[in-house]
C-alpha positions in Angstrom: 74.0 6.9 0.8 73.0 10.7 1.4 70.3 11.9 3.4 67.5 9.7 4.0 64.7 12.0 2.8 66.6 12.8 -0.2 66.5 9.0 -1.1 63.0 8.3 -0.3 61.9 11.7 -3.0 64.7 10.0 -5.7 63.2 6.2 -5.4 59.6 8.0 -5.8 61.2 10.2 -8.9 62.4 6.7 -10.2 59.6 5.1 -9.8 57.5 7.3 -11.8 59.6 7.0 -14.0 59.4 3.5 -14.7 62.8 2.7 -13.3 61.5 0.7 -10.5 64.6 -2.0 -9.7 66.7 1.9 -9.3 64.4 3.1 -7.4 64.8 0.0 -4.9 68.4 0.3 -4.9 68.4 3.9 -4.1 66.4 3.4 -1.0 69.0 1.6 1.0 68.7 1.5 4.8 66.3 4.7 6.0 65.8 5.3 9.9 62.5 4.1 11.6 60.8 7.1 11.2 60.9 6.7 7.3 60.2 3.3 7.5 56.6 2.5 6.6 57.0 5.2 3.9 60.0 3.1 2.2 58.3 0.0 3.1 55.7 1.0 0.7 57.4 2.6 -2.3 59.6 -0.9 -1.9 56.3 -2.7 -2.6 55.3 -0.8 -5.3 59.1 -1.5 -6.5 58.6 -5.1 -6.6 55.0 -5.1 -7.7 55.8 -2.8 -11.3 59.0 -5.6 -12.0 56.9 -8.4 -11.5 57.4 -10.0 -8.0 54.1 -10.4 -6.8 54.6 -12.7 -4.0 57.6 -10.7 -2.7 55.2 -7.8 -3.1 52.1 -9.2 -1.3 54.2 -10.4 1.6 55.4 -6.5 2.3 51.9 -4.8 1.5 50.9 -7.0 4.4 52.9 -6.1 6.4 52.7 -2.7 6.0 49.1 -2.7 6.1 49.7 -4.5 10.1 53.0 -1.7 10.5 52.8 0.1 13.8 53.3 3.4 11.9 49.7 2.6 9.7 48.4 5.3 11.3 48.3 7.4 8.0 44.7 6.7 5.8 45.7 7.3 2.4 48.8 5.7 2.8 46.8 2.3 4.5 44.5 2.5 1.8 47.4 3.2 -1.1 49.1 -0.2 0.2 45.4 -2.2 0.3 44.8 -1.0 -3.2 48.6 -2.3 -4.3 48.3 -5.9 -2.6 44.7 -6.0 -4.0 45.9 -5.7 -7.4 48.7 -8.1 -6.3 46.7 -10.8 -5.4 44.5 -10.3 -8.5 47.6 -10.8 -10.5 48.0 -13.8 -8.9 44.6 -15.1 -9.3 43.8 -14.9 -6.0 40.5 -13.0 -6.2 38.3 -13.7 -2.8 41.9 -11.7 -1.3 41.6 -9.1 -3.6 37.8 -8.4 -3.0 38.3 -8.5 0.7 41.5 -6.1 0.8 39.7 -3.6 -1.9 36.3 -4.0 0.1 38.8 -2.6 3.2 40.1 -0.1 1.6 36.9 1.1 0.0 35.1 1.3 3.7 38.1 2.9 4.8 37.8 5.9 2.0 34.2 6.2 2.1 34.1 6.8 5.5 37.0 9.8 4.8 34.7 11.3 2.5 36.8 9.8 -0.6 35.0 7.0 -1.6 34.4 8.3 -5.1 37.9 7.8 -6.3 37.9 5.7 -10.2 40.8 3.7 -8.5 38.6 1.8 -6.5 36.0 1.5 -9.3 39.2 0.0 -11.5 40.5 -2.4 -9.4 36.4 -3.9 -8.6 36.2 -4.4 -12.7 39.3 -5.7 -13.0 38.2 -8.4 -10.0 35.2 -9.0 -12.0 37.5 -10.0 -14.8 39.8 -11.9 -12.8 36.9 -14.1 -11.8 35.6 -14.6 -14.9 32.5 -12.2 -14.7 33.0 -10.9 -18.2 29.8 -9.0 -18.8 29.9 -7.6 -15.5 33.3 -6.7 -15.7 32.6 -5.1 -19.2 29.8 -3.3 -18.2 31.9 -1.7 -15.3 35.2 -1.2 -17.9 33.0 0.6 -20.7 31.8 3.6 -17.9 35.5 3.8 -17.1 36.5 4.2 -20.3 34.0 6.9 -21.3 35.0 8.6 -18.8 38.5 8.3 -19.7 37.5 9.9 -23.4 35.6 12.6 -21.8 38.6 13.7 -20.0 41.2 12.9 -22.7 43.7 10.9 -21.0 44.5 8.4 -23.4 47.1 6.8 -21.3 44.3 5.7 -19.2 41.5 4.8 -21.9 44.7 2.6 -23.5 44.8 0.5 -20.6 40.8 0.2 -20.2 40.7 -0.6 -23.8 43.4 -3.3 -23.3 41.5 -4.4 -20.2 38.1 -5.0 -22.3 40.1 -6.4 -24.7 41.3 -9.5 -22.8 38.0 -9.4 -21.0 36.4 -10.7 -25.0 38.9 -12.5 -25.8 38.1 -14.8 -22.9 34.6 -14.2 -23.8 34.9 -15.7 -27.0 34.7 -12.4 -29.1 37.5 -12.8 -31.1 36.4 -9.8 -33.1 35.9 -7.3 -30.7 38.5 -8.8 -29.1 41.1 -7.7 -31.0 39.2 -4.4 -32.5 39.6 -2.9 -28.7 43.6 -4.1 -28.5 44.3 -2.1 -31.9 42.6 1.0 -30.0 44.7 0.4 -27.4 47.7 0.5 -29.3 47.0 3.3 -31.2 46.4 5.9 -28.1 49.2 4.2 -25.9 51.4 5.5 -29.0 49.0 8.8 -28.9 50.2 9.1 -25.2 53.9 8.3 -25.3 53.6 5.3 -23.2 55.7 2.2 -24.3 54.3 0.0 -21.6 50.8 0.5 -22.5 52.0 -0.2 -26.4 53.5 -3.3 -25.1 50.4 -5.0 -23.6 48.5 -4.2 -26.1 50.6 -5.7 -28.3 50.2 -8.6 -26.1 46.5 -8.7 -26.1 47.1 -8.4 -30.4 49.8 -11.3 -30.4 47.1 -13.5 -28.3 44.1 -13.2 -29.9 45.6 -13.4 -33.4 46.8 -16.6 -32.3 43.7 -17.5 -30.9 42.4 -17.0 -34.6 44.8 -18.6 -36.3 47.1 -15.9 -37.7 50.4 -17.1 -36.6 53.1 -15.0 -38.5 50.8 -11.8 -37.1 51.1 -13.2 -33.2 54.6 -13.8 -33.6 55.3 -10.4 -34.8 53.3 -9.0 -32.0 55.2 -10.6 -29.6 58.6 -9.7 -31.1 57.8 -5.8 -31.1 56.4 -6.1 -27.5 59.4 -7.3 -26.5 61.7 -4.9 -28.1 59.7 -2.1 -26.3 60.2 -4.2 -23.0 64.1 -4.6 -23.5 65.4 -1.7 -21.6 62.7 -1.7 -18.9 62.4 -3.3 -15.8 59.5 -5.2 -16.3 60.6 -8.6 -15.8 57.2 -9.5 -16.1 56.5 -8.6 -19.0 59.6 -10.1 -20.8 58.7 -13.3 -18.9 55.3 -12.8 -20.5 56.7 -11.6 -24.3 59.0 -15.0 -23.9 56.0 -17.2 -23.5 54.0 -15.8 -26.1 56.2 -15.8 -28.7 57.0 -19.7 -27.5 53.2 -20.2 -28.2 52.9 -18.8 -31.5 56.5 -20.7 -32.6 55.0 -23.9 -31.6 51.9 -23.2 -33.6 54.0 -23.1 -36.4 56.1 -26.3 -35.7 59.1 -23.9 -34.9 59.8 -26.5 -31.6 63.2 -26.2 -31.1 63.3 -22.2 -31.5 60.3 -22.2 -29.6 61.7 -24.4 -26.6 64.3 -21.8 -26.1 61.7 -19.0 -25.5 60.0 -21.4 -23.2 62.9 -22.1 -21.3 63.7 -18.1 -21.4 60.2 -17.7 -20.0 60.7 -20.1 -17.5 63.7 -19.1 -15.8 61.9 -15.3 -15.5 58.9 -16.5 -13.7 61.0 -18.8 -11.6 62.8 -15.8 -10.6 59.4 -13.5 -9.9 57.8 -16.6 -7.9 55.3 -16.8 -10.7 53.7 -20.4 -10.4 50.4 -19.7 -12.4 52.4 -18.2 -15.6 55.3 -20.8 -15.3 52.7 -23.7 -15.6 51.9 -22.1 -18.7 55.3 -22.7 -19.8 55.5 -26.3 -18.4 52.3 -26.7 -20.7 53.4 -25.6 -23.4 56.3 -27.5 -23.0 54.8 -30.7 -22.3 52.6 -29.6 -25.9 55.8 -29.8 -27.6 56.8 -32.6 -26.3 53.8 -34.6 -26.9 54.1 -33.1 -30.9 57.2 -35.0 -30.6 56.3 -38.2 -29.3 58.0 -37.6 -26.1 54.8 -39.2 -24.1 56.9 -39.6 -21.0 58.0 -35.8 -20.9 54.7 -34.6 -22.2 52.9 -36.7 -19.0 55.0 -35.3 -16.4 55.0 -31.5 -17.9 51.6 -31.7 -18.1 50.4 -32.8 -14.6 53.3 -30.2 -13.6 50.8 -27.7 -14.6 48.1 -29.2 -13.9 48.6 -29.4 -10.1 49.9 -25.7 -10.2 46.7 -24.8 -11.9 44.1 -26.7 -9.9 46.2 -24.8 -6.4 45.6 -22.0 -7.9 41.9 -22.2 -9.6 43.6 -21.2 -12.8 40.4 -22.7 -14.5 41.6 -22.0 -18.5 45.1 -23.7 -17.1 43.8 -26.4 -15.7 41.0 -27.2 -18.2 43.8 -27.1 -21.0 46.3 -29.1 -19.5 43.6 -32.3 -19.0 42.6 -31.5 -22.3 46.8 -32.4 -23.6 46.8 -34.5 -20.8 44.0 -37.0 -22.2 45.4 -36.8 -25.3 48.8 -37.9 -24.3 47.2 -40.7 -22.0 45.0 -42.0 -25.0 48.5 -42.1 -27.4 50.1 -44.3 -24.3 47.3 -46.4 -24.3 45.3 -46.0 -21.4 42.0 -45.1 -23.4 39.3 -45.0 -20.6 41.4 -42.6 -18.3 42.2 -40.3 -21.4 38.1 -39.7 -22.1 37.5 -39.3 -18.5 40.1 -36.6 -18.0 39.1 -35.4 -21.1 35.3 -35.0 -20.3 36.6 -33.4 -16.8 38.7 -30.8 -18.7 35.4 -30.0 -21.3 33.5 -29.1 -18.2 35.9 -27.5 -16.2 35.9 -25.3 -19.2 32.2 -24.7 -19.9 31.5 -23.8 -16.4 33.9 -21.7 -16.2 32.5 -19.6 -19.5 35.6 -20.6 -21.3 36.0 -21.7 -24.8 39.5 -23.4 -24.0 38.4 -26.2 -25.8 37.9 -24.7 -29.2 41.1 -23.2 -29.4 43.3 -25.2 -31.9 45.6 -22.6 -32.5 46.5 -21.8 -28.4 
C-alpha cells in the first residue's frame, strides 16, 4: 500500500478534490501513530458522500481518541460532526458540539474564525429560526462579496435561499438560488451549481412550475453523475420523483422514488427516505391504493415525529387524513388533519398551502 504518510497526503489530495470514496480507499491500514489523523480525514470521507450516521459515529470517537491532544484538529472534528448532526436534524447536538468547539478556539485566541459563524446560521436554519438565521447568512455573505470568493457567496446564497423558501418567500426564494447558480458557474464549482439547482427545482415546484423543477432536477443530476455524492443523487432522485408526480407521471416517477430509496437506505438516511415513503404513499393514494397509501404514510410519519422533522411530519398527517377520510373513518381524518395544520403553523411552516409539493 506504500508508505503510510504518503497515503494519508494522497487521501487529503483526493479529498480536496472531491474524490472522497478514493480518498477512503487509499488510506488503508496506517500505524497508530497516524491514526487519529486518518480517523479524521475518514470522517470527512464519509460525511462529503453522504453517510452521516457512519460519519457521526467516527467524529465521536475521535473527538474521545487518546491522541485528541491536537486543538485544531479536536476542534476540525467538532465542527465536522456538528454539521453532521445538523444534517441529520439533530440540532440541540449540533449546538452543543459547535458551542465546544467555539470555547475551545476562543480560548486559543481563534475564536474569530467565519467557520464557526457558518455553522451557528446554518443551526438557526436547521431549527427553523429563519429571520435569525438570515440575518446571520446576509453578514456572511457580504463579506463573502467583499472578498470575492464566489465559491463561498454561492453557497451562502443557496443557504438564504432555502432559508425563504421555508419562510414562505417564494420570490426571494428563488431570486437568491438563480444568484447561486450563476457564481457557482462564475467559480468553476459543479457542486455548488448542483444545489442550487436543487434549491431552483424546489421552489419552482413549490410555485407551480412543474416542467421548470423537472428540468432542474435533471441538470443537477447530470452534474452529480461522476461524483461521489451519493447524497446528492439520492437527493436529485427524489426531487425529480416529486415534480413527476406533480404532473401525474406516477409510474416514471415511482422509479425515481424507488432510485431514491435504495440511496438513502444505503447512507442510513431515515429523515430523507421518509420523504420518499411519502411521496410514495402520495402516489399511491392518487391511485386509490388506500391500503398502501396508509401504511407509507405512517412509515413516515413515525420516522418524522423520531426525528422532529416538523414539515415531514406535518405533511404526512396532512395525506394521512386524507387517505383516512377516502376509507371512511371521517372523525379520525379531521383530527389528524387539524394536528398536522398546527404542527405546521407552530412550526412557521406553510406546508399546508403547498399544493404543488
Amino acid at each position: 500500500m506504500g508508505n503510510p504518510a504518503a497515503r494519508l497526503e494522497r487521501a487529503q489530495r483526493l479529498l480536496s478534490a472531491g474524490r472522497p470514496a478514493r480518498a477512503l480507499r487509499s488510506l488503508g491500514r496506517l500505524p497508530a501513530a497516524l491514526a487519529y489523523e486518518g480517523g479524521f480525514l475518514r470522517a470527512e470521507a464519509l460525511r462529503a458522500q453522504g453517510y452521516f450516521t457512519r460519519a457521526s459515529a467516527l467524529y465521536e470517537r475521535l473527538l474521545q481518541h487518546p491522541q485528541a491532544n491536537d486543538p485544531a484538529l479536536w476542534i476540525d472534528a467538532a465542527l465536522g460532526v456538528a454539521s453532521v448532526y445538523r444534517s441529520l436534524g439533530e440540532v440541540g447536538r449540533a449546538r452543543a458540539r459547535l458551542s465546544a468547539a467555539w470555547r475551545l478556539a476562543r480560548r486559543r485566541g481563534a475564536g474569530s474564525d467565519e467557520r464557526f459563524a457558518l455553522e451557528d446560521a446554518l443551526i438557526d436554519r436547521a431549527a427553523g429560526r429563519w429571520k435569525l438565521s438570515l440575518s446571520k447568512l446576509s453578514r456572511l455573505l457580504a463579506g463573502a462579496r467583499a472578498g470575492r470568493d464566489w465559491a463561498a457567496a454561492a453557497f451562502l446564497l443557496w443557504a438564504t435561499g432555502g432559508a425563504r423558501r421555508f419562510s414562505g418567500d417564494l420570490a426571494g426564494s428563488e431570486r437568491d438560488f438563480r444568484q447561486s447558480l450563476r457564481l457557482a458557474t462564475r467559480a468553476v464549482d459543479p457542486a455548488g451549481q448542483a444545489y442550487a439547482l436543487f434549491g431552483l427545482g424546489g421552489v419552482t415546484r413549490i410555485r407551480g412550475r412543474l416542467k421548470s423543477a423537472e428540468r432542474f432536477y435533471t441538470e443537477a443530476a447530470r452534474r452529480l453523475a461522476a461524483t461521489d455524492d451519493l447524497f446528492g443523487k439520492a437527493y436529485a432522485h427524489c426531487g425529480l420523483a416529486n415534480a413527476l408526480r406533480q404532473q401525474g407521471r406516477l409510474c416514471v416517477a415511482r422509479s425515481h422514488y424507488l432510485k431514491a430509496h435504495a440511496l438513502y437506505s444505503s447512507l442510513g438516511d431515515a429523515v430523507d427516505l421518509a420523504y420518499v415513503d411519502w411521496g410514495l404513499g402520495k402516489i399511491a393514494l392518487q391511485q386509490g391504493e388506500l391500503r398502501e397509501a396508509a401504511r407509507r404514510l405512517k412509515l413516515a410519519l413515525s420516522a418524522f415525529e423520531a426525528a422532529q422533522e416538523h414539515r415531514g411530519a406535518a405533511l404526512s398527517k396532512l395525506a394521512l387524513a386524507s387517505t383516512l377520510h377516502a376509507r371512511g373513518a371521517t372523525s379520525r381524518a379531521e383530527r389528524l388533519f387539524d394536528a398536522g395544520l398546527r404542527q405546521s403553523r407552530r412550526a412557521g411552516l406553510h406546508a399546508h398551502l403547498e399544493s404543488f409539493t
